[in-house]
N, C-alpha and C positions, 0 to 999 in steps of 0.2 A: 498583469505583469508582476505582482506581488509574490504570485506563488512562485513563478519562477526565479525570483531573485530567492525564495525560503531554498527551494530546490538547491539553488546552487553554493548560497552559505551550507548546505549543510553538505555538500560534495567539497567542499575547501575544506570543512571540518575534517572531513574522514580521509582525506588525503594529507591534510596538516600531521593530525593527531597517529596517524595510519592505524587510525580504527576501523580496518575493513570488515571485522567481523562483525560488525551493525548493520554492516549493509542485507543481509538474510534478513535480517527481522522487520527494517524497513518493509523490502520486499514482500513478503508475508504477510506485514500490517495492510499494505497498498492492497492485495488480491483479496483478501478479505473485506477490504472495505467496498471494493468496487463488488464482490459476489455478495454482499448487501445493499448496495444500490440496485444492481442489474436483478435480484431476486424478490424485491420489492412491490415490480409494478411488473411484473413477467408471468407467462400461460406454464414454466418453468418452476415456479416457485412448491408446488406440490411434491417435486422432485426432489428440490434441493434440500427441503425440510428435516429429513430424513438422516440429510446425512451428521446432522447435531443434535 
């Protein structure tokens, strides 16, 4: 339950602040983390090497 309360102070922030343009970079930080998790331990990973 912890992260979800991070999540959502930081969704108050950006609508307090109306700093919506963080939210891309967020986004972008997210996919990238999770395409290093998922390419990690994946038959996938020879593929994705490549493209960095």
């Amino acid at each position: 339950m912890e992260q979800l309360s991070v999540l959502r102070e930081f969704w108050y922030f950006v609508c307090y602040r109306k700093a919506y343009w963080l939210l891309p970079f967020v986004i972008v930080l997210a996919l990238l983390g999770l395409l290093i998790v998922v390419s990690e331990a994946s038959a996938l990973a020879p593929f994705i090497y490549p493209l960095f």
